[in-house]
C-alpha positions, 0 to 999 in steps of 0.5 A, spaced: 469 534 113 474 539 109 477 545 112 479 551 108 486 554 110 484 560 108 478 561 112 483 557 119 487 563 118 483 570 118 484 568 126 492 566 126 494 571 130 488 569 135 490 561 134 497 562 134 497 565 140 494 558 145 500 553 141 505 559 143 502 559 150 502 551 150 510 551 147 512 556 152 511 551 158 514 545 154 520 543 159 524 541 154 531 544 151 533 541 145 528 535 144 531 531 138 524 529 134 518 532 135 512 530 132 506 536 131 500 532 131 493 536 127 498 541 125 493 544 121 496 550 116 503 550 119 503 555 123 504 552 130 510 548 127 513 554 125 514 555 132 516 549 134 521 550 128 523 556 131 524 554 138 528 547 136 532 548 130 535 542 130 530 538 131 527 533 127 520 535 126 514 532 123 507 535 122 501 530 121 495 532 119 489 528 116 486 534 112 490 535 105 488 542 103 492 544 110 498 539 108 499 543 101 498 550 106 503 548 111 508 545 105 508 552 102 510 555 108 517 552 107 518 550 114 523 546 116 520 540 117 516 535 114 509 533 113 504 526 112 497 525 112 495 521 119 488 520 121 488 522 129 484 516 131 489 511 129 496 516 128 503 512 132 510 514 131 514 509 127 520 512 132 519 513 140 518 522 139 521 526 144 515 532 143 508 530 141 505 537 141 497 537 139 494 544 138 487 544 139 486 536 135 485 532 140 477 534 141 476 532 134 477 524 135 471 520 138 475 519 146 480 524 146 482 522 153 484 514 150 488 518 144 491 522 150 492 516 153 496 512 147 500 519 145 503 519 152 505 512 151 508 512 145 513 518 148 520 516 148 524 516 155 524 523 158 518 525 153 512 530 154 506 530 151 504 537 150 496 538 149 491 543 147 484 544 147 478 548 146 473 548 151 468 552 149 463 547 147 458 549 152 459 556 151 453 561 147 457 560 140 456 552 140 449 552 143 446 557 138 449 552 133 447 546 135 440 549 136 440 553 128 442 547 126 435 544 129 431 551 127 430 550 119 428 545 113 436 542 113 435 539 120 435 533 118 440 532 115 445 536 121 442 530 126 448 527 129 453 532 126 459 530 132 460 534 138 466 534 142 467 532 149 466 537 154 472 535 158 476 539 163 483 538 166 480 534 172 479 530 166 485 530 163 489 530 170 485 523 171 487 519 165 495 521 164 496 521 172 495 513 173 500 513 167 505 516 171 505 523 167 508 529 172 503 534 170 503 541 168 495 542 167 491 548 168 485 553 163 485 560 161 481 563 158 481 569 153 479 574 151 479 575 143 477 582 140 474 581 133 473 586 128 468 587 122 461 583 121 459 577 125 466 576 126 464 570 131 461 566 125 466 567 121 471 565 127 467 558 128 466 558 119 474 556 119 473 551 125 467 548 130 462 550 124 465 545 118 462 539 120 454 543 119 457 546 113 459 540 110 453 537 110 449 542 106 448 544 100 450 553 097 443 554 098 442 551 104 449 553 107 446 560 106 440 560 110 443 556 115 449 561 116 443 567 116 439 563 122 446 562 126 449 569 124 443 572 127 443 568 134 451 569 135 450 577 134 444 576 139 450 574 143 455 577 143 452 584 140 458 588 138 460 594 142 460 602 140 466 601 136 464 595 131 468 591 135 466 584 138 468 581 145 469 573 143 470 569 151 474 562 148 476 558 154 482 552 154 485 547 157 492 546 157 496 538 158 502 538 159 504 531 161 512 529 161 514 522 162 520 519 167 527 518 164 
């Protein structure tokens, strides 16, 4: 799977606004290395730059279309290709700050697990995820993706966790994590055509496209566009409502 920066961001200031949320709540002052785990195009680095600039700051991501975006924003810190997976820190970080990443992985519990461990004395771990996956965006892809002749190839396309905070809670607090956990949900007012397609096109909705050819992708993209406005019909005004809930972790750890 690919990810194309320019597609993630035609929604920044919508993403952007859960990892600033997430920052805000680090009880940190001035971490001296901080890591941006799935740091995607850069912008949520951006503000960890811009809350800590005296910090070492490391942005790790597996996608090297996203890396190139991110270096060219010129942010102050520097970037390397990791595999979330399997990614550890060759120093004990301070702040490991992961942004809607951490549900790509196969167990994002154990991955949660692993990051926290690796935190240096007095470190945090600060965590956020989607949790719309049970929501009308995502059932209506998984079932336009079983309604047409590219079913067979969409077999099997991984699926997040569903995952809560209870879930999160549960496997950082045997590790001796204080906890700050909680989920919100927001409200996204999109504007244009299909606006909720092309939000998930620039995310959940890369691993279906990646398996199809043009041909294929333009049908398949059609049935799917057809179910979301079904879903979230869009007002009088051309504008859509588009409900995406999260989950926030932070975890800290003991000095």
């Amino acid at each position: 799977m690919t990810w194309d920066p320019d597609v993630y961001l035609k929604f920044g200031g919508e993403r952007t606004r859960a990892a600033a949320d997430l920052l805000a709540r680090a009880p940190l002052s001035e971490p001296q290395r901080i890591v941006d785990l799935g740091c995607g195009p850069g912008n949520s680095t951006a503000l960890l730059a811009s809350r800590y600039p005296k910090a070492d700051i490391l942005g790790v991501d597996s996608d090297e279309a996203m890396l190139a975006q991110a270096r060219a924003a010129h942010v102050n810190a520097r970037f390397e290709a990791g595999d979330l997976e399997t990614w550890t820190p060759r120093e004990a970080p301070d702040l490991i700050y992961a942004n809607a990443a951490l549900h790509w992985t196969a167990d994002p519990l154990s991955v949660a697990t692993r990051l926290f461990q690796a935190l240096a004395p007095g470190g945090v771990l600060a965590l956020q995820v989607p949790q719309n996956f049970d929501k009308p965006s995502h059932v209506e892809m998984r079932a336009a993706a079983q309604d047409g002749p590219w079913a067979e190839k969409l077999r099997g396309v991984f699926r997040p966790a569903l995952l809560g905070a209870l879930d999160y809670a549960r496997a950082l607090a045997p590790c001796g994590a204080t906890l700050d956990v909680w989920s919100t949900a927001y409200l996204h007012i999109l504007e244009g055509d299909d606006a909720v397609l092309k939000w998930i096109s620039g995310s959940a909705l890369r691993p279906y496209l990646a398996r199809l050819n043009a041909d294929e992708r333009a049908s398949f993209e059609a049935n799917l566009a057809a179910r979301l406005k079904r879903a979230y019909p869009p007002e009088g005004d051309g504008r859509t409502y588009f409900p995406f809930h999260r989950v926030f972790v932070i975890a800290a750890k003991g000095g």
